[in-house]
N, C-alpha and C positions, 0 to 999 in steps of 0.2 A: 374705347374699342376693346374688343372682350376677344378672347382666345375664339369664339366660334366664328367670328367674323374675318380671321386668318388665320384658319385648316393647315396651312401651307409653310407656314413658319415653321423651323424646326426648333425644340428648345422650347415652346411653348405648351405647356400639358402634353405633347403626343408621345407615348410610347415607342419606344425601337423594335422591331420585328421578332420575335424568338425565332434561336439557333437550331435546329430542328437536333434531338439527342439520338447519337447512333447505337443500332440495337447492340446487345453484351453479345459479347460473340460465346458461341455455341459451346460447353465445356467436352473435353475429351472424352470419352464412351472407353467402358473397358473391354468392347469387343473392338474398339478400333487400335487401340495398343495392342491386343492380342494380334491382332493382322498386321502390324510394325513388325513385332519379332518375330512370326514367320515369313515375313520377305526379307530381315535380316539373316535369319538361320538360315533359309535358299538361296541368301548369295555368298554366303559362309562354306555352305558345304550341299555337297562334297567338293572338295577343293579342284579349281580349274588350273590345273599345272601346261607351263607352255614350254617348250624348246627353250627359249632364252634364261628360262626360269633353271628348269634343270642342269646349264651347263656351267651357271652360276652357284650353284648351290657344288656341284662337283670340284669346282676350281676353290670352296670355302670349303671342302673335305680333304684336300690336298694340303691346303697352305696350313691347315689345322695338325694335320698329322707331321709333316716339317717340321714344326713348331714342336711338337710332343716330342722328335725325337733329337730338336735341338736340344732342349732342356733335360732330354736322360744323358746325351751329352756332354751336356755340362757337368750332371751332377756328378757323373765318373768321374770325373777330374779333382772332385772336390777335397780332396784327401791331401793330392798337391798344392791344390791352392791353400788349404790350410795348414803347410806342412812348414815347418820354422825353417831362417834363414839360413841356418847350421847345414839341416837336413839337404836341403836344394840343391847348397854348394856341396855336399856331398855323394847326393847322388848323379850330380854333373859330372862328378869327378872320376866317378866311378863308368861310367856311360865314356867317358874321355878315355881314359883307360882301356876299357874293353875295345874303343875301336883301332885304340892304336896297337893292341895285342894282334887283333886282325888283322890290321895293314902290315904288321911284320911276317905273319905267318903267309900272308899274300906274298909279301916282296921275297920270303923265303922259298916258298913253291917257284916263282918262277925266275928265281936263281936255279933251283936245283933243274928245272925243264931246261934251260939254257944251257947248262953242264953237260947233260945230256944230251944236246942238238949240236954242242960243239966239241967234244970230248972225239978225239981219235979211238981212244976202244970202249964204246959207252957201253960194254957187257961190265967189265969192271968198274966204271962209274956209276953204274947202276946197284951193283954191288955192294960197292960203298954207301950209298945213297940207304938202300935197303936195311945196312947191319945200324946207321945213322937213327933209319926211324924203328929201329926194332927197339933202340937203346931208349927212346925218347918213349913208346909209346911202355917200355919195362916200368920207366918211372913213375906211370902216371897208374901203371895196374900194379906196379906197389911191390913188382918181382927183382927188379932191382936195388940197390942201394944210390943215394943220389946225394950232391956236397955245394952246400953254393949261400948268395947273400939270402940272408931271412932274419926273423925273429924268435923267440921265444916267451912264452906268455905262461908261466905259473900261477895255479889257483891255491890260495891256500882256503880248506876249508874247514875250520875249528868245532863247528855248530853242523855241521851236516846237513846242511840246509841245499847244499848244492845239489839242483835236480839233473836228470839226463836229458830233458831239453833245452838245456842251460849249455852241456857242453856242444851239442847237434847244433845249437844256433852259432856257438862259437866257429866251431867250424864251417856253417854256411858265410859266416861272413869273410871268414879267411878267403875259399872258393872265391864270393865273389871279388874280393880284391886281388884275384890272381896268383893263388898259393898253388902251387906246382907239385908240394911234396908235404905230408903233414904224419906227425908221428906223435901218439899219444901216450905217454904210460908204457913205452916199448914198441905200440900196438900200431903197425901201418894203418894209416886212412886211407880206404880206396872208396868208388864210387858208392858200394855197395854196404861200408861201412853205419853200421847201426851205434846206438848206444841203450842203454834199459836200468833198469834199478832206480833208488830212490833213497834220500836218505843218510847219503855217506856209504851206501851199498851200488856204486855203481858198477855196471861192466860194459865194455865197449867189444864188440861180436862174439858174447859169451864171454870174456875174457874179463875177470874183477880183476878193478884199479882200484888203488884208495889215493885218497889227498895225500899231499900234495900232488893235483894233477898238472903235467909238464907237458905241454905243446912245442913240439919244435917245429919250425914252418919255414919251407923255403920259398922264397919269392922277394917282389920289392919290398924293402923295407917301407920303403916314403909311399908307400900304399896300403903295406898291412897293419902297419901301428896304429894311422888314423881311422881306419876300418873298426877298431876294436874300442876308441877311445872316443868315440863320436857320441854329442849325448845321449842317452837313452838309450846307450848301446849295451853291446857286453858288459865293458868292464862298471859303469855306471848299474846293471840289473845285478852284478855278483855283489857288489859293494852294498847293495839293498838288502841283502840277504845274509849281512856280516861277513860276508868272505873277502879276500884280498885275490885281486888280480894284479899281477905284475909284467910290465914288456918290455924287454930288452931286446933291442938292432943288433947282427950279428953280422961282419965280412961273411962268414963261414962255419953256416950250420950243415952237421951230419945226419941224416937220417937212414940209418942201416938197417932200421928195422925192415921184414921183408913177409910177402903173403907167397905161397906156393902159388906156382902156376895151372891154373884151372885147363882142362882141355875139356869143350864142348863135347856133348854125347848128342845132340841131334844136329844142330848148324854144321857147316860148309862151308867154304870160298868159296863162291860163287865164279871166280876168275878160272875155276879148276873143271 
């Protein structure tokens, strides 16, 4: 029996059907890219902004500038935070200090208002009260003479190397530690007080000092010494400079030196 005689058997000579092959599909056209990107560029722009967009984008101009001006913030501080552990505790101390200077001058005012509220002839306790802050405010413009606990602080300076804002900062730190009364070289310190020269040529309101220059300072001791002795301080920038600073605690320093009394050519009491 011969293959033509069963057509119908599979597996014998007949061929399998061919797969029909599907056409290559069509390659991109460079005018049909061109029309891609401008239906991307038209949905691109001009931009469609909507309400929820804009109040979005507001509330991220907000939170953005917060932000800018936490960080200037911060960085003002940054002098303290880098500031040694010496320094901290002493400008705590100092900050301590001044508000307890306040709360006295507080509890003083209203002692004397009390005095006054209850005083059977308050024209006379007023009086008193008045010659009290005449005395107090002579001290402090340098027309009176004044006696009490302080320090003294000698510079000695060999090399002249000592400038005049060497001794202006000596002085600012006294002030800030609460110096009441300061006499330099003879020369009262009062508000107004300057220093100038250079060199071993200084003078303090016109007035030439030479070394050794003498500070006598009334005020707390246990505030002004460590005022002057703190690193970086005073007596550490005179010592840089070859000169010797020296401070000695005093029961009872005198400052007799004295400035005339000014009287104003345009101001007024105002009370008058």
């Amino acid at each position: 029996m011969t293959n033509e005689e069963h057509p119908h058997i599979p597996g014998r000579g007949a061929l399998p059907p061919e797969v029909p092959t599907p056409p290559p599909a069509a390659a991109q056209t460079p005018k049909d890219a061109s029309d891609g990107r401008r239906r991307l560029l038209a949905g691109l722009w001009p931009p469609r902004v909507t309400r929820a967009q804009l109040v979005v984008a507001l509330l991220l101009f907000v939170l953005g500038l917060g932000l800018a001006i936490q960080v200037r913030s911060n960085s003002d501080n940054s002098a303290l935070r880098g500031a040694r552990q010496e320094d901290l505790v002493r400008i705590l101390d100092e900050l301590d200090n001044r508000t307890q200077r306040l709360e006295d001058e507080k509890q003083r005012l209203d002692d004397q208002r009390k005095e006054l509220e209850n005083s059977s002839d308050q024209a006379e306790e007023a009086r008193k009260q008045t010659l009290e802050k005449e005395r107090q405010l002579g001290v402090l413009a340098g027309t009176v003479a004044a006696h009490g606990p302080g320090i003294t602080l000698t510079v000695e300076d060999h090399s002249g190397a000592v400038k005049a804002d060497m001794l202006l900062d000596a002085v600012q730190e006294l002030r800030a530690a609460g110096a009441e009364a300061i006499e330099v070289n003879g020369v009262r310190v009062v508000a107004d007080t300057y220093f100038s020269g250079d060199g071993g040529e200084l003078s303090v309101d016109g007035r030439r000092i030479r070394a050794p220059y003498a500070f006598k300072v009334i005020g707390k001791p246990q505030d002004l010494e460590p005022a002057l002795n703190i690193p970086g301080g005073v007596v550490q920038t005179l010592e840089k400079e070859q000169a010797t600073a020296e401070v000695t605690r005093s029961d009872d320093i005198v400052v007799d030196a004295l400035r005339p009394a000014k009287q104003p050519d345009y101001a007024r009491s105002s009370s008058q």
